[in-house]
C-alpha positions as CSV (number, residue, x, y, z in Angstrom):
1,X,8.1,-50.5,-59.6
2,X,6.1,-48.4,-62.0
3,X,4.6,-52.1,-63.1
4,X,3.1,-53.1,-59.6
5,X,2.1,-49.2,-59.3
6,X,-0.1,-49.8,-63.0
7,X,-1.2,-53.4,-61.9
8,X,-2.9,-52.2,-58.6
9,X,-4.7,-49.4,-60.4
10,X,-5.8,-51.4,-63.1
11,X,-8.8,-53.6,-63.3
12,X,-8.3,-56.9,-64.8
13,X,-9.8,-60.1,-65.2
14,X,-7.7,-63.3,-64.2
15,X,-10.3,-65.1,-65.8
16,X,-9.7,-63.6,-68.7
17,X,-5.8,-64.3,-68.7
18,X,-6.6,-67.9,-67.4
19,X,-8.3,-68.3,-70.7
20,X,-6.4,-66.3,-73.3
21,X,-3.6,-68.2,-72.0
22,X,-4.9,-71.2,-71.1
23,X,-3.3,-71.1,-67.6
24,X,-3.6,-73.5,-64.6
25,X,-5.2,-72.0,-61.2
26,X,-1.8,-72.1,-59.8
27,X,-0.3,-70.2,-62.6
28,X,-2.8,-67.8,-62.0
29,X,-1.7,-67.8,-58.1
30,X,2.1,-67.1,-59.0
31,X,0.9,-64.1,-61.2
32,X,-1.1,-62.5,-58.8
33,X,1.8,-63.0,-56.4
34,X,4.2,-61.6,-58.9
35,X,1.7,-58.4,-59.4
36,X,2.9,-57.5,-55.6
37,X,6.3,-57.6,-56.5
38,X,7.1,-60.7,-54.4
39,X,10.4,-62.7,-55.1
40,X,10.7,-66.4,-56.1
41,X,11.2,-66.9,-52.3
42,X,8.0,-64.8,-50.9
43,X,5.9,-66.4,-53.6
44,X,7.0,-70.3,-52.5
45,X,6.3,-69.1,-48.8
46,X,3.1,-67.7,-49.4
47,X,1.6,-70.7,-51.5
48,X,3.5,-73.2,-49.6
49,X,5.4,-75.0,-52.3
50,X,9.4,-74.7,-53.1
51,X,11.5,-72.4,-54.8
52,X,11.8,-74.5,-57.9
53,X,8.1,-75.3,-58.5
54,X,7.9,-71.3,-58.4
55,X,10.6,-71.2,-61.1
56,X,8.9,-74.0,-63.0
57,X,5.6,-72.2,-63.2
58,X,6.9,-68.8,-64.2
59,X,8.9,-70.7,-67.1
60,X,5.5,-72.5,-68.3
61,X,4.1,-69.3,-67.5
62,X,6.5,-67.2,-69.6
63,X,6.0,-70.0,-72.3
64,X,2.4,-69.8,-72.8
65,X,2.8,-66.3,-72.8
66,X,5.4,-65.6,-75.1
67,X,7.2,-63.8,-73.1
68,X,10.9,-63.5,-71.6
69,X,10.3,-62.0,-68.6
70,X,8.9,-61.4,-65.4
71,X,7.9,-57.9,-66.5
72,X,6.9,-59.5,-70.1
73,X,4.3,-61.9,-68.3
74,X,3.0,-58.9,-66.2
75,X,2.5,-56.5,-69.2
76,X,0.9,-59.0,-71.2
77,X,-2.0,-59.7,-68.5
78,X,-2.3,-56.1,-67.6
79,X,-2.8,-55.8,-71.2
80,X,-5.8,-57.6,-71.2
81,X,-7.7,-55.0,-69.9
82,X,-10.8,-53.7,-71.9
83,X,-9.8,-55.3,-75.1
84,X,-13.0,-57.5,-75.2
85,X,-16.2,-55.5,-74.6
């Protein structure tokens, strides 16, 4: 909880994560979800696609960002704030 809490105070760019990470613009779409704190479920309704693609793009997701979990992916993009001037 204090994750989503730090995510909607904090200014990020997705742009920046899309290329740090080299992420699709549907990877960027399940993180954004994820930053509300939506399940697997919530994010397939809301982008319209099934359970298992969800679970197949937080596991390419979690790959490219060399992280373990959904927690891991978030902390790693909200990290990305200010380090490049």
């Amino acid at each position: 909880m204090i994750m989503i809490e730090k995510a909607r105070d904090c200014f990020f760019s997705m742009a920046e994560a899309q290329e740090t990470f080299h992420l699709t613009c549907r990877e960027c779409d399940v993180i954004r979800c994820l930053l509300t704190g939506l399940t697997n479920k919530e994010i397939a309704l809301s982008l319209g696609i099934e359970v298992n693609t969800v679970k197949d793009y937080i596991k390419n997701i979690m790959h490219k960002t060399n992280m373990t979990t959904r927690t891991g992916i978030l902390s790693k993009i909200i990290s990305l704030e200010g380090q490049n001037p």
